[in-house]
VMD Tcl script that builds the backbone (N, CA, C; Angstrom):
set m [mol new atoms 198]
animate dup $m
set s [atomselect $m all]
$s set {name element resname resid chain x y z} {
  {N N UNK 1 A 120.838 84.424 86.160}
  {CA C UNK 1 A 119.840 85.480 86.019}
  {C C UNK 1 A 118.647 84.921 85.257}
  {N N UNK 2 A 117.716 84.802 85.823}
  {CA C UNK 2 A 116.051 84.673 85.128}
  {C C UNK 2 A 115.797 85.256 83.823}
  {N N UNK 3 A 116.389 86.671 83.501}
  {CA C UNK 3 A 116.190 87.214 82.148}
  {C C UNK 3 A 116.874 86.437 81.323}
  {N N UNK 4 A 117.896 86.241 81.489}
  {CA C UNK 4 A 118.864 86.036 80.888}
  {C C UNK 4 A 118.080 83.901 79.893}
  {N N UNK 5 A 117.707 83.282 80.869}
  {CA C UNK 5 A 117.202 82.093 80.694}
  {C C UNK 5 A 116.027 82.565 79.081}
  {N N UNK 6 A 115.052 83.481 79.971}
  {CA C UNK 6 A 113.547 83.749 79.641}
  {C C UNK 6 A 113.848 84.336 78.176}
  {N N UNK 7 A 115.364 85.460 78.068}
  {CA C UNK 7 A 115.270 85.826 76.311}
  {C C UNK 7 A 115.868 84.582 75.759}
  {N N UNK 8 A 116.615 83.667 76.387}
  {CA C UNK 8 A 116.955 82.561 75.406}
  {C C UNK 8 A 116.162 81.914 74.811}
  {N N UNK 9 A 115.307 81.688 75.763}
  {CA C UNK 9 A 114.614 80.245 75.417}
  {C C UNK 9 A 113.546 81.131 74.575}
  {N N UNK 10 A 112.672 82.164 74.341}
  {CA C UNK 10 A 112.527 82.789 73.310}
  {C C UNK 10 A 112.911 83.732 72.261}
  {N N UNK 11 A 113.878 83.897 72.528}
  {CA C UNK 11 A 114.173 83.986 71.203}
  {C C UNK 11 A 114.042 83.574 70.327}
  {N N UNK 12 A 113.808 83.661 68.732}
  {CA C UNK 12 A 113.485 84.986 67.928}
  {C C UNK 12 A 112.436 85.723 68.484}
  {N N UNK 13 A 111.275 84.890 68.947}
  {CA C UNK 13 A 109.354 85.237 69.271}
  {C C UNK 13 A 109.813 86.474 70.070}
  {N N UNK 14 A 110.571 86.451 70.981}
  {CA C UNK 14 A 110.296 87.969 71.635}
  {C C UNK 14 A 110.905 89.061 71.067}
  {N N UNK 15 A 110.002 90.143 71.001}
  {CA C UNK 15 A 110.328 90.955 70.338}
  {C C UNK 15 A 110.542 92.461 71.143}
  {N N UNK 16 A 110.318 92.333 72.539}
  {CA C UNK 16 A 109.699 93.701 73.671}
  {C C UNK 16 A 110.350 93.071 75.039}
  {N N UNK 17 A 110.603 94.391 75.557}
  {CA C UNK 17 A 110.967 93.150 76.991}
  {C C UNK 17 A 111.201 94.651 77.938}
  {N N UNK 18 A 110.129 94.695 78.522}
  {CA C UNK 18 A 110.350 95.672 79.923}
  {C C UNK 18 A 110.105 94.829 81.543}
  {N N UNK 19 A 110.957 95.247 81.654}
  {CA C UNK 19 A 111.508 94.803 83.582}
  {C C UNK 19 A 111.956 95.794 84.583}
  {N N UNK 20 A 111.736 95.670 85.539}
  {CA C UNK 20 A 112.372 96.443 86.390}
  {C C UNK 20 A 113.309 95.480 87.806}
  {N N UNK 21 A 114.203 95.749 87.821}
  {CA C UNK 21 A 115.384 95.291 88.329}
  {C C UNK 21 A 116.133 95.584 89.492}
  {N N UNK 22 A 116.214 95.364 90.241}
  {CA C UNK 22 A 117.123 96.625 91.490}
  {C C UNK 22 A 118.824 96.342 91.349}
  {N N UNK 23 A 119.026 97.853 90.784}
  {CA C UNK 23 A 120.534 97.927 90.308}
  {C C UNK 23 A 121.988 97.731 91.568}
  {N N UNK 24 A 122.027 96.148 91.642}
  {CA C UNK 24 A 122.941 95.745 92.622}
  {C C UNK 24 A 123.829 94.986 91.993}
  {N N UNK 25 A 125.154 94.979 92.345}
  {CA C UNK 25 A 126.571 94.704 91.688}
  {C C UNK 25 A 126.236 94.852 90.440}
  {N N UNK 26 A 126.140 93.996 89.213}
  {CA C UNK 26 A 126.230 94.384 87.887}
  {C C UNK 26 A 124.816 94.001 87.461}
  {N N UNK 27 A 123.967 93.969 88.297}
  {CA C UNK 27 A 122.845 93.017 87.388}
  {C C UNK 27 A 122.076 94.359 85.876}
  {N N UNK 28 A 122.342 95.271 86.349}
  {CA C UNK 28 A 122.180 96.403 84.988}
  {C C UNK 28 A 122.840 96.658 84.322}
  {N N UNK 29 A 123.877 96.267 83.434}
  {CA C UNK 29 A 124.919 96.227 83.138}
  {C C UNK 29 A 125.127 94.494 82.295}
  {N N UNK 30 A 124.566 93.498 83.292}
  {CA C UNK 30 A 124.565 92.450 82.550}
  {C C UNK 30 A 123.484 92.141 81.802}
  {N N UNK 31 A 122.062 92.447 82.491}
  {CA C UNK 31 A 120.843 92.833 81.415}
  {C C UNK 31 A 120.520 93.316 80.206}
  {N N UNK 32 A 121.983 94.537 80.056}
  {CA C UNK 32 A 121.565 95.331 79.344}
  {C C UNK 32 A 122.405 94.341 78.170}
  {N N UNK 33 A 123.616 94.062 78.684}
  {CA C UNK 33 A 124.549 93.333 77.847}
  {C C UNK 33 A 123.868 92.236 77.268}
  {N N UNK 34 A 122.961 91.483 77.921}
  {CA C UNK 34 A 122.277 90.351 77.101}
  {C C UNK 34 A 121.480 90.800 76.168}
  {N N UNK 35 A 120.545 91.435 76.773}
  {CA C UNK 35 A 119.237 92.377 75.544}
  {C C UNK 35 A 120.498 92.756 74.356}
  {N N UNK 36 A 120.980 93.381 74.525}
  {CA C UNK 36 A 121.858 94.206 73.066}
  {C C UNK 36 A 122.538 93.080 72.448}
  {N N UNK 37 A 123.058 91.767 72.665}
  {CA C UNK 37 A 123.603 90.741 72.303}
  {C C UNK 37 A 122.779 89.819 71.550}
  {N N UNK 38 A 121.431 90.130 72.066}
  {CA C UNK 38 A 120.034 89.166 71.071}
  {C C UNK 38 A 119.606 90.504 70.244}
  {N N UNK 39 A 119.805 91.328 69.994}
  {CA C UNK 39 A 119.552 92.529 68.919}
  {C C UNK 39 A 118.482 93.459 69.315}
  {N N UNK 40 A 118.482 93.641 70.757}
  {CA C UNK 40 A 117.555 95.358 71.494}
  {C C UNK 40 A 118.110 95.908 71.471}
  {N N UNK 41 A 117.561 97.233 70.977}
  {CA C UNK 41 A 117.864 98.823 71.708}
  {C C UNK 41 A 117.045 98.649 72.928}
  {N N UNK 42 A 118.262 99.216 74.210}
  {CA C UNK 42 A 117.897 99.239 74.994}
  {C C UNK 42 A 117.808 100.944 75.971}
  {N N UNK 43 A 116.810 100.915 76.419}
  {CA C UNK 43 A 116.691 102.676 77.324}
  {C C UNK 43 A 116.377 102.615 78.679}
  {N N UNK 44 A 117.014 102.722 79.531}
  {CA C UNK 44 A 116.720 102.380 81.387}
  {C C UNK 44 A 116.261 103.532 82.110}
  {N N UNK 45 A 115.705 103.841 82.950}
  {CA C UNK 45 A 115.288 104.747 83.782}
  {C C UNK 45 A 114.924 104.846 85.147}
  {N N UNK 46 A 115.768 105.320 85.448}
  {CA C UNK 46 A 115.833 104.879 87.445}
  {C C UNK 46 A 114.606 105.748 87.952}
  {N N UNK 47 A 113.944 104.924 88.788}
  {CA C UNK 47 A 112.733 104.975 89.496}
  {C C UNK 47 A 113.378 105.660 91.137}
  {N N UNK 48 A 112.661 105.862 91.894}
  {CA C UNK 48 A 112.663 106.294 93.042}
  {C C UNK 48 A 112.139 104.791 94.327}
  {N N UNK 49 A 113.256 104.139 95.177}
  {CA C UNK 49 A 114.349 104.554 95.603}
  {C C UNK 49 A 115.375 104.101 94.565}
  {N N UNK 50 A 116.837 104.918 94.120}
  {CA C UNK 50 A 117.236 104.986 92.868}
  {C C UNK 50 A 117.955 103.637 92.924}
  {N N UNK 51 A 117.666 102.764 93.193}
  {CA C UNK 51 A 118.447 100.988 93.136}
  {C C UNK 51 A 117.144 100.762 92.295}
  {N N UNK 52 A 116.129 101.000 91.979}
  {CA C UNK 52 A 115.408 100.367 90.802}
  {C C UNK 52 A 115.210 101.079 89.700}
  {N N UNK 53 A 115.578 100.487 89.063}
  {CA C UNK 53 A 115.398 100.532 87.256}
  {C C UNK 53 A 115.037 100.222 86.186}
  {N N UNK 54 A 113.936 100.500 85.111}
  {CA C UNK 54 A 113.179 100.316 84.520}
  {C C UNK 54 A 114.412 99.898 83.488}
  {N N UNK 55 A 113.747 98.823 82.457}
  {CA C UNK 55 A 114.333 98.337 81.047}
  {C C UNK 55 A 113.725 98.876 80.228}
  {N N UNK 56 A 113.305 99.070 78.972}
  {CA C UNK 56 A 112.781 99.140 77.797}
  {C C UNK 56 A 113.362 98.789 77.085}
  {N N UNK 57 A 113.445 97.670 76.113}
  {CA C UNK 57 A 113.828 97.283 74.805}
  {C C UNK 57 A 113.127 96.451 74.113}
  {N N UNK 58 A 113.179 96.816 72.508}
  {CA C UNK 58 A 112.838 96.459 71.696}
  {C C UNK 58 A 113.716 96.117 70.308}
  {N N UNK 59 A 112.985 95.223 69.654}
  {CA C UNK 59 A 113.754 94.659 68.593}
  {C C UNK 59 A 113.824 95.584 67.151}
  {N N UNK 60 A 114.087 95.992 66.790}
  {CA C UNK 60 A 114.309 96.961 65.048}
  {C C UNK 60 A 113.422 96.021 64.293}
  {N N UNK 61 A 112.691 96.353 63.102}
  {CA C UNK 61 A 111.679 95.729 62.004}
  {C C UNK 61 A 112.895 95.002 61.750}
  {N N UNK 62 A 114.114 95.860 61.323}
  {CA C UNK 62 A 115.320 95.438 60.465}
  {C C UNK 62 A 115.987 94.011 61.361}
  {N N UNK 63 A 116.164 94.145 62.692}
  {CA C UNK 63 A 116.259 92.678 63.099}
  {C C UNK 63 A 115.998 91.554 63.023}
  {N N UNK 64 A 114.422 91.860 63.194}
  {CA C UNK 64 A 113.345 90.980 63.466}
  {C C UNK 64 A 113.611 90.376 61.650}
  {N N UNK 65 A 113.396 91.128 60.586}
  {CA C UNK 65 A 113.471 90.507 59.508}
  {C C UNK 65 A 114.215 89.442 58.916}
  {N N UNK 66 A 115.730 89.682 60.010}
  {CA C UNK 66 A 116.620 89.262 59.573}
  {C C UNK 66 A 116.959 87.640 60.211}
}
mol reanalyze $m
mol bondsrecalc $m
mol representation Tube
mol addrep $m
């Protein structure tokens, strides 16, 4: 997965990360699992036709500090 590369290799620097994705076998589910594993809250929202889905996440001050 491309996300998955793109939060590694920045990590800590990224701090925001919206995508939209088309929800096929697990790829929403494994997205979400990576974002929350590097320290996002994450919030999704299915678009119209409902196989795509918006990301939103962001990092806490309290993360980022840490």
């Amino acid at each position: 997965m491309h996300v998955k590369l793109l939060i590694e290799l920045q990590h800590p620097a990224c701090l925001q990360v919206v995508m939209e994705l088309h929800d096929v076998g697990d790829r929403l589910q494994t997205a979400t699992d990576l974002l929350e594993a590097q320290g996002f809250s994450v919030y999704t929202e299915r678009d119209l036709p409902p196989l795509n889905v918006m990301i939103y996440a962001q990092k806490s001050e309290k993360s980022v500090a840490a």
